[in-house]
C-alpha positions in Angstrom: -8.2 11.0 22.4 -5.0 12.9 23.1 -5.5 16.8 23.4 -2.6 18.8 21.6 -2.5 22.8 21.9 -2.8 24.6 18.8 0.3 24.2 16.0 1.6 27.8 14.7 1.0 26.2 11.2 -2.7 26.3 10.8 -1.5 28.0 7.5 -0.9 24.7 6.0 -3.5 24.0 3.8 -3.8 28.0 2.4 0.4 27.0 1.6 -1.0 23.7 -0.3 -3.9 25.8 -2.3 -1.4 27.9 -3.5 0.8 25.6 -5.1 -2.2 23.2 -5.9 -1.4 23.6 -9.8 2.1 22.1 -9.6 0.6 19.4 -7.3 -2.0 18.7 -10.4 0.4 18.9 -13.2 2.5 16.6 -12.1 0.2 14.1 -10.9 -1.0 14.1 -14.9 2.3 14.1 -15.6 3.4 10.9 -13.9 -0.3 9.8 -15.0 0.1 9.9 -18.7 3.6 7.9 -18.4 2.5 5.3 -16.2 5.8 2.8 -15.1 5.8 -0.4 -13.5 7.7 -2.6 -11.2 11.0 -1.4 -9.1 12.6 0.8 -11.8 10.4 3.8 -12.3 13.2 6.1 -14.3 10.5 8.6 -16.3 8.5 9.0 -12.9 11.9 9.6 -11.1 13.3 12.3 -13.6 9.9 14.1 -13.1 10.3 14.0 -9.1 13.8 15.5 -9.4 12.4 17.9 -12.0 10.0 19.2 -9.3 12.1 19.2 -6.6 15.7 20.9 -8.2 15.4 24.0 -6.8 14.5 22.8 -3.2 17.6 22.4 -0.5 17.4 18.9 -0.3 20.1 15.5 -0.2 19.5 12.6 -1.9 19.7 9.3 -1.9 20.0 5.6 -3.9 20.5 2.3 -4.0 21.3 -0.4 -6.4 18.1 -2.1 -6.3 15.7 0.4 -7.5 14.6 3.4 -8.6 13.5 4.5 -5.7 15.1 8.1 -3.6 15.0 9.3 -0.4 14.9 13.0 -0.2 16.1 14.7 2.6 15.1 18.2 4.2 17.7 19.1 7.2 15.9 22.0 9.6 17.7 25.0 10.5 17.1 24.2 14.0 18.9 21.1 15.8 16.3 17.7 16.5 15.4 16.6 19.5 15.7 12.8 21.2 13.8 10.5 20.2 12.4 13.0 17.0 14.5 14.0 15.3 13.7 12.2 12.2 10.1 11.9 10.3 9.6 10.2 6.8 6.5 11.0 4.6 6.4 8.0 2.1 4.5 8.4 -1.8 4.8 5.4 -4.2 5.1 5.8 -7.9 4.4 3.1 -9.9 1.1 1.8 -11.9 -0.3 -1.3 -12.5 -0.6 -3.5 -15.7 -4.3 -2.6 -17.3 -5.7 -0.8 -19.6 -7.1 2.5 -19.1 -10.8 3.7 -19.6 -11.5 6.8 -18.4 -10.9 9.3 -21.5 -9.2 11.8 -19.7 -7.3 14.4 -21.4 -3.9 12.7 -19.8 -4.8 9.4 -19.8 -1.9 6.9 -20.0 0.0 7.2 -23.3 1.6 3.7 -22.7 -0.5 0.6 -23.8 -1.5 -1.8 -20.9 -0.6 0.7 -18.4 -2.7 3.0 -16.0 -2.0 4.4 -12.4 -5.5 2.7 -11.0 -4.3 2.9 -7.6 -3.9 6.8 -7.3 0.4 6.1 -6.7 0.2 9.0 -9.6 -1.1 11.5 -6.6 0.7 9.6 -3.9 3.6 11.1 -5.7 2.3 14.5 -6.0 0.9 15.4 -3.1 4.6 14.3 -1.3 6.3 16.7 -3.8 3.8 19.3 -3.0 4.8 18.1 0.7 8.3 18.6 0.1 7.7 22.3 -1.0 5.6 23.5 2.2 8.6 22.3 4.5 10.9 23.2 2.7 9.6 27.0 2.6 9.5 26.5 6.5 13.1 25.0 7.0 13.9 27.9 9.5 11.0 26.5 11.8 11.7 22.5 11.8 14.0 21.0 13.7 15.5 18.2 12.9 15.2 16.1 9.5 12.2 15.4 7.1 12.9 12.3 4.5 10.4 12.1 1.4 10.2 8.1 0.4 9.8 8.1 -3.6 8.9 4.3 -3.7 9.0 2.1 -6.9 7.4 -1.7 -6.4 4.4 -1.5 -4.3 2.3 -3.1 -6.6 3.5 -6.7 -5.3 7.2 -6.1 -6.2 8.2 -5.5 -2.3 9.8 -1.7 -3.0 9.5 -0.7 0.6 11.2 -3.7 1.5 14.1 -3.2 -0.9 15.0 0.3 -0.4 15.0 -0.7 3.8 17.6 -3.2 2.5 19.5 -0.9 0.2 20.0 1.1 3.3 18.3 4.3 1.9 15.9 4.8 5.4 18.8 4.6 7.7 19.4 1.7 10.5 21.4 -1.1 10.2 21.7 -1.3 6.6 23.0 1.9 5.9 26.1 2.7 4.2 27.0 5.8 6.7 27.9 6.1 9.9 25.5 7.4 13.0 22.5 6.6 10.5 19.4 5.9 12.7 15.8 5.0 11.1 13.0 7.7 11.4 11.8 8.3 14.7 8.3 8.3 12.7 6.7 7.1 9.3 3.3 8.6 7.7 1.6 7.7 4.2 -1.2 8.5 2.5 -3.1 6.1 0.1 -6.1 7.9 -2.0 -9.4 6.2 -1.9 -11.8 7.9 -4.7 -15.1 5.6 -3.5 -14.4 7.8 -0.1 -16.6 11.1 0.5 -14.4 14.1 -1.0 -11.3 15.5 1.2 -11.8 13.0 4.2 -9.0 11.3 6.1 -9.6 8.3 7.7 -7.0 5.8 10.0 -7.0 3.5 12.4 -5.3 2.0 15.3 -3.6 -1.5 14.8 -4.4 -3.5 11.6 -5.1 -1.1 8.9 -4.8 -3.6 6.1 -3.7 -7.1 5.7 -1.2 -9.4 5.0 -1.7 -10.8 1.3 0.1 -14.5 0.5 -0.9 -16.3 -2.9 -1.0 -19.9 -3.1 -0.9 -22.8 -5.8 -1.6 -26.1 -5.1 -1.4 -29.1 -7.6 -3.1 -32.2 -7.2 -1.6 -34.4 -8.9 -3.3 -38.0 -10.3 -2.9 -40.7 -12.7 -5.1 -39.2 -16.3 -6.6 -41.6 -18.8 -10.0 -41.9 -20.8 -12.8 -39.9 -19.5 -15.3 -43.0 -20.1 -13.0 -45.2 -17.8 -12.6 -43.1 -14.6 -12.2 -46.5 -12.6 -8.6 -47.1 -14.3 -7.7 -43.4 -13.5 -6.5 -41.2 -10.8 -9.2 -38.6 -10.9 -7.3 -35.0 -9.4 -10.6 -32.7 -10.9 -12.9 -34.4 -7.7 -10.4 -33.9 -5.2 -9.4 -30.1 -6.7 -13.2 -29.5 -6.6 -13.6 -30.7 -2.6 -9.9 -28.4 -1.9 -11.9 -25.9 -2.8 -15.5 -26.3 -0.7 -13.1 -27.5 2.0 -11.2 -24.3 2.2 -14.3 -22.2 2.7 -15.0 -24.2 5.3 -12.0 -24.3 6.8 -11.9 -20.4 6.9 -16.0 -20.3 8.9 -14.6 -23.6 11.2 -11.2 -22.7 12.6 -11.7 -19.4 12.8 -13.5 -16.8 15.2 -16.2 -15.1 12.6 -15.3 -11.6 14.5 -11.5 -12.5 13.3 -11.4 -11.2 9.7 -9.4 -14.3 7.1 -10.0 -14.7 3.8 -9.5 -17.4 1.7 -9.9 -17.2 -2.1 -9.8 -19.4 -5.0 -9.4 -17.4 -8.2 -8.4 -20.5 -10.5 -8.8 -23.5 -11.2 -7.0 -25.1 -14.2 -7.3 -28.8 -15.5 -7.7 -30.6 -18.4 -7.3 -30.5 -22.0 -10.2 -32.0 -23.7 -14.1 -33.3 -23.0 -12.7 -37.1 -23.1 -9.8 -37.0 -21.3 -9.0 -37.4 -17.6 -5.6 -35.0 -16.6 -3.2 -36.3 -15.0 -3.3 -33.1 -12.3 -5.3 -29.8 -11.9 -3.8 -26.7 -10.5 -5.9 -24.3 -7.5 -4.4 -20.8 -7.6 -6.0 -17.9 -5.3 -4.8 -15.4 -2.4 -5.3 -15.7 1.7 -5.8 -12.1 3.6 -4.8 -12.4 7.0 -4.8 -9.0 10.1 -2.1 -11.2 12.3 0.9 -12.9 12.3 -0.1 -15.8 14.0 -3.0 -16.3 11.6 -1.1 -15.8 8.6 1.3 -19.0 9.9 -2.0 -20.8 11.2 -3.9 -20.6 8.0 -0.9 -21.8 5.8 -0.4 -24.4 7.7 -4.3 -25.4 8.1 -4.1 -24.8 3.4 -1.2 -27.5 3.6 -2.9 -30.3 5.7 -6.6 -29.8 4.3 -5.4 -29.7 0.6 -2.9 -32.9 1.7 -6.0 -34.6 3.6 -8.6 -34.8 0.8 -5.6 -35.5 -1.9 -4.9 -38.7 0.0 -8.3 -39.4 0.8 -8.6 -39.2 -3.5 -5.5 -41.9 -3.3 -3.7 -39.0 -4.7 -0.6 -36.2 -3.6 -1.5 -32.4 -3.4 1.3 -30.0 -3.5 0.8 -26.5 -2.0 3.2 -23.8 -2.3 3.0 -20.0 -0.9 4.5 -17.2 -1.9 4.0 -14.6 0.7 3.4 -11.0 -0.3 3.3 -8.1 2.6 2.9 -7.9 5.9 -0.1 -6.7 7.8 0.0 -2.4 8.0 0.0 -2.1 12.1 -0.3 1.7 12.4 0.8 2.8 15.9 -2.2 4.0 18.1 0.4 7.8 18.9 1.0 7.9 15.3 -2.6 7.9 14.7 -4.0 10.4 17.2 -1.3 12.7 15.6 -2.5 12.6 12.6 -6.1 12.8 13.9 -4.9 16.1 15.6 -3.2 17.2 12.8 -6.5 16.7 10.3 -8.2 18.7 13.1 -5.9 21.6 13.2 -5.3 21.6 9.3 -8.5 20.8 7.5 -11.3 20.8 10.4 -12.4 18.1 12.7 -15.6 17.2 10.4 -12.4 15.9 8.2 -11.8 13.4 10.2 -13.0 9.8 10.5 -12.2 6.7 12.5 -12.4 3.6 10.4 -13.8 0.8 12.2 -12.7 -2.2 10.9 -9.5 -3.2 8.7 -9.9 -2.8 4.7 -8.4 -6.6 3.5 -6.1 -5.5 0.8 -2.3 -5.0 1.5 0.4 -2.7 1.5 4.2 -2.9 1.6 4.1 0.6 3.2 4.0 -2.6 5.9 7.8 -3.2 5.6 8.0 0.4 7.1 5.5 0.3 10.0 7.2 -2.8 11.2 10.6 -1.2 12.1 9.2 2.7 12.8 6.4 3.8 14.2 3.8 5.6 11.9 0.3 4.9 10.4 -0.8 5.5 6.6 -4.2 7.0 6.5 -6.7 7.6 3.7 -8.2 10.8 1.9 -11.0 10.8 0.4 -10.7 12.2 -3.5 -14.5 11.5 -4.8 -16.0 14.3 -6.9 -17.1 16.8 -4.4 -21.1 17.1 -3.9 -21.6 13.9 -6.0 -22.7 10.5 -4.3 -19.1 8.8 -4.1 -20.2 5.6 -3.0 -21.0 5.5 -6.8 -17.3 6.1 -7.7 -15.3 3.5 -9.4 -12.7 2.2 -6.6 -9.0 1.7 -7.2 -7.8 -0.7 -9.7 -10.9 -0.1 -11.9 -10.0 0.8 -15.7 -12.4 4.3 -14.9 -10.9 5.0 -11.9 -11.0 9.0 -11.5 -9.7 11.2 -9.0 -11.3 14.7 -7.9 -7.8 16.6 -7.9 -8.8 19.7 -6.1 -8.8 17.3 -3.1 -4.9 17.0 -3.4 -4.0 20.2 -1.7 -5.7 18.5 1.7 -3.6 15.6 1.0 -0.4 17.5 0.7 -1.4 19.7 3.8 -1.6 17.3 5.9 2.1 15.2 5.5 3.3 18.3 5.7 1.6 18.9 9.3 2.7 15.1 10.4 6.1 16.0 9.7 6.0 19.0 11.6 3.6 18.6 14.2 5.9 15.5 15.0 9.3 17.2 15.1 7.7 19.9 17.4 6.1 17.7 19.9 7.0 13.8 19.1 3.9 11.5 19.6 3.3 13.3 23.1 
């Protein structure tokens, strides 16, 4: 582990306590009007709200709601940082709420379940503690307000609107961030804890489909049919094996059939049945590997059936690489900020996704998590995110807040040195 002298800023998290009730309100703001998809325009009239009065640029595109806030210092950057980004995601997902809170979600079939709600927050609150030291930074902070990241690609899209800088960008002598940090609550995690890790954080998530497709007739004749439910049924044993055969058990893939759709009545043979599910992957050359493997098992036992299987993949995100620097920074940081009992190194990948992905894979950075379990209370109890009762121990927030703020500075101060 890297050693890094003490910051001037240990301050931080006193800052983030003070200003803890704005963080809250807002987060049940944004709660109680929960938005989905890329266009996010309550959520993003509530950001600009918080944030008038703060010296900051902004910036849009045409393809979302989604801004790019950014803080100049009064001091001049320095090669190769120069430029940080701190990223929060706003929107929710499509469910129903159940936890009877006071600001629950006022919008039927809607309920920030993934913690985007404090994502948000916490980055405002961010946004306020640097501002309120502009005199000290040098260099530029930009505050990602992402729309999409619930399988609509956001990240992606705002990269391609240009709003991040590089190659995309409308103006001239634009450069990406030299450095990219994110947070991403976990409320089954013990109470103010951050937690990261080197390389694969998360993974990438593809869906697939596959339809066999057959020759249907009467369900007391299968000899003059086509059967496709037989050869659907041994797709699906011969995927798991496929997954424990051609694959090192140490090397995390997962395979997963959520669906299986055939059939209209107890007499009648289909003509096809349809396999639906996900694959979770932690490297590129997996991800390829297992599509490829889904494509020639599904298309072996199809024709072994004297029938055709047709497989089609939609890929989702990318696999979250966090950059080993990025993540002894913010190890350092959680040190400095909130105590070195705070900090925890996660040994293994988690297997859901991320498009905070689309990021990491152009600038260096890492996402890590915090810990927002009711304090004191046994939080491996704790309903996880994307659970109807999902709750969130808000006086953990400040922590959160405190410690973007001391990525972005601790990085324009010393880089990932």
């Amino acid at each position: 582990m890297r050693y890094y002298p003490p910051m001037p800023n240990a301050d931080l998290l006193d800052s983030a306590h003070a200003i803890a009730d704005n963080i809250v309100a807002l987060r049940r703001a944004i709660h109680a009007e929960p938005e989905l998809g890329l266009h996010t325009p309550l959520t993003q009239a509530k950001v600009r709200a918080a944030l008038a009065h703060l010296p900051l640029e902004w910036r849009c595109g045409p393809s979302t709601t989604g801004e790019v806030a950014v803080l100049k210092g009064a001091r001049p950057g320095h090669p190769g940082r120069s430029r940080v980004l701190l990223r929060g995601d706003m929107d929710a997902l499509p469910m129903p709420e159940q936890t009877g809170l006071e600001f629950a979600s006022t919008i039927e079939g809607r309920m920030h379940a993934c913690g985007h709600d404090t994502h948000t927050a916490m980055l405002v609150g961010a946004a306020e503690l640097l501002a309120s030291r502009q005199a000290d930074l040098a260099g530029e902070v930009m505050f990602m307000f992402q729309p999409g990241e619930e399988g609509y690609h956001g990240a992606r899209f705002m990269l391609e609107d240009g709003l991040l800088g590089g190659k995309n960008s409308p103006r001239a002598d634009d450069p990406l961030p030299d450095a990219a940090f994110a947070l991403h609550i976990m409320p089954n995690a013990p109470h103010g804890l951050v937690a990261g890790k080197p390389g694969a954080l998360l993974a990438a998530a593809d869906q697939f489909e596959i339809t066999i497709r057959g020759r249907g007739g009467h369900a007391s004749m299968p000899h003059d049919t086509l059967d496709p439910v037989p050869a659907a049924c041994a797709i699906v044993t011969a995927l798991q094996a496929m997954v424990t055969r051609r694959f090192n058990a140490a090397d995390a893939v997962v395979v997963t059939v959520t669906r299986l759709d055939a059939g209209t009545a107890h007499n009648v043979i289909p003509d096809h049945a349809t396999l639906r599910g996900t694959m979770r992957t932690l490297s590129r050359e997996h991800r390829h590997l297992v599509q490829r493997l889904m494509r020639e098992t599904a298309g072996g036992i199809a024709a072994g059936h004297g029938i055709t299987a047709e497989v089609e993949i939609t890929e989702g995100f990318p696999v979250t690489l966090c950059d080993g620097r990025a993540v002894s920074l913010g190890r350092a940081v959680t040190h400095e900020v909130l105590g070195a009992e705070s900090w925890k190194d996660l040994p293994t990948p988690i297997m859901g996704a991320e498009d905070f992905s689309y990021v990491l894979e152009q600038v260096p950075g890492a996402m890590f998590f915090l810990g927002v379990a009711p304090s004191g209370e046994d939080w491996s109890q704790c309903c996880g995110i994307h659970s109807s009762r999902m709750m969130v121990d808000e006086s953990a927030l400040p922590r959160g807040t405190a410690v973007l703020a001391g990525c972005a500075m601790h990085f324009l101060e010393r880089g990932f040195d």
